[in-house]
C-alpha positions as CSV (number, residue, x, y, z in Angstrom):
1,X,-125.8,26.8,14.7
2,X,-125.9,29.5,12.0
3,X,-123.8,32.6,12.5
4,X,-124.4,35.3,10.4
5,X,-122.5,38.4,9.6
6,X,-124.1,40.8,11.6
7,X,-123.3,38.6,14.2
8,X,-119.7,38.7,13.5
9,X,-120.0,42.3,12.9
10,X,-121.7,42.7,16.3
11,X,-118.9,40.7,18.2
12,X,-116.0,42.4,16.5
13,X,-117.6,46.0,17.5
14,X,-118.1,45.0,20.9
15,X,-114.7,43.6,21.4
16,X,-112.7,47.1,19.6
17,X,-115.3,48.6,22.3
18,X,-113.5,46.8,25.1
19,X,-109.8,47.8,24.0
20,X,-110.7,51.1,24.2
21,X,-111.0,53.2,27.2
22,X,-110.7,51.1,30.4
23,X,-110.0,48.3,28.4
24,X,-107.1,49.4,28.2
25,X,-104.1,48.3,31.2
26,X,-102.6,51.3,31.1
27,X,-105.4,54.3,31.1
28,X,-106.5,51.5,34.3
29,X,-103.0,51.9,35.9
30,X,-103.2,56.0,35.5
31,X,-106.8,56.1,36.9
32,X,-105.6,54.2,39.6
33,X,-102.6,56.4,40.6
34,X,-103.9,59.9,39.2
35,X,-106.6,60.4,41.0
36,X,-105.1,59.9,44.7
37,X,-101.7,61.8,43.8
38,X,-104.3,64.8,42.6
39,X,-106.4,64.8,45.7
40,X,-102.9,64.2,47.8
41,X,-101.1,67.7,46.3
42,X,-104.7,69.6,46.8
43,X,-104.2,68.2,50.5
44,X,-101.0,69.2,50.8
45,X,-101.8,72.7,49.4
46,X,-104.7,72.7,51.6
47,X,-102.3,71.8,54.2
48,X,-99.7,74.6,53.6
49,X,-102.7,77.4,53.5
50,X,-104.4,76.6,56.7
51,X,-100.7,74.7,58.5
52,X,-102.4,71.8,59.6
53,X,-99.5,69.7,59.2
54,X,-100.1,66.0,56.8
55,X,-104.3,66.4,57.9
56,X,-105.8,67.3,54.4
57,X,-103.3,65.5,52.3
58,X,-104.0,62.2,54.4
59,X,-107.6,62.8,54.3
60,X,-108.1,64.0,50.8
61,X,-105.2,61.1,49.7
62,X,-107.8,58.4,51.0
63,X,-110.3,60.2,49.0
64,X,-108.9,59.6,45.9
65,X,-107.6,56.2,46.7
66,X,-111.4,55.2,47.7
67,X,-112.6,56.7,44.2
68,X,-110.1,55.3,42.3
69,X,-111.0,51.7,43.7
70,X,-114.7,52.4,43.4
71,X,-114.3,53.2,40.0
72,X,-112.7,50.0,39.0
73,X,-115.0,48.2,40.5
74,X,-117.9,49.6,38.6
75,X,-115.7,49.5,35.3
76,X,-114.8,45.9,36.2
77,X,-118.9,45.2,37.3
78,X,-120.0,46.3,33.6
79,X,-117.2,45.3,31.2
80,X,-117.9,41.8,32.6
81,X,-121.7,42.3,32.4
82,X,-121.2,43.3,28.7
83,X,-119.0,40.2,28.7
84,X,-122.2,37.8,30.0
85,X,-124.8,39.3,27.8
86,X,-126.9,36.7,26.6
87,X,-124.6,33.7,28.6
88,X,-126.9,31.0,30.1
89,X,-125.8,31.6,33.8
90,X,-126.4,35.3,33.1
91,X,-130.0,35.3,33.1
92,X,-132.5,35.7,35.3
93,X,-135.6,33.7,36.5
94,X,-138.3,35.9,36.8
């Protein structure tokens, strides 16, 4: 099997394309913890406007704890997608 350049060219952009962004542990680890302590402080604003005691921050804290986990599934769903590109078990029958 013959592997040309632009081939190596190809896989080396696709891998500095993976350790960027999400490919990256710790952007993951702030998208995970960002997002809910965000939504948790507009709760607890939310909270001290209308004095509904810990009811928006729980609520709007599960929010962001649901989208943060959603999120990395989708990330996780396409990185490894990218990763199966053109992998016999990855394709098809149609």
């Amino acid at each position: 099997m013959d592997v040309s350049r632009v081939d190596v060219a190809d896989q080396a952009a696709r891998e500095a394309a993976e350790k960027r962004g999400y490919g990256d542990g710790l952007t993951q680890a702030l998208t995970l913890v960002v997002a809910p302590v965000l939504f948790g402080l507009l709760g607890a604003f939310v909270d001290g406007l209308l004095g509904t005691a810990p009811l928006f921050l729980l609520v709007l804290g599960f929010v962001g704890v649901l989208g943060s986990c959603v999120t990395a599934y989708y990330e996780y769903e396409a990185r490894i997608a990218r990763h199966d590109e053109g992998k016999p078990w990855a394709r098809h029958q149609r």
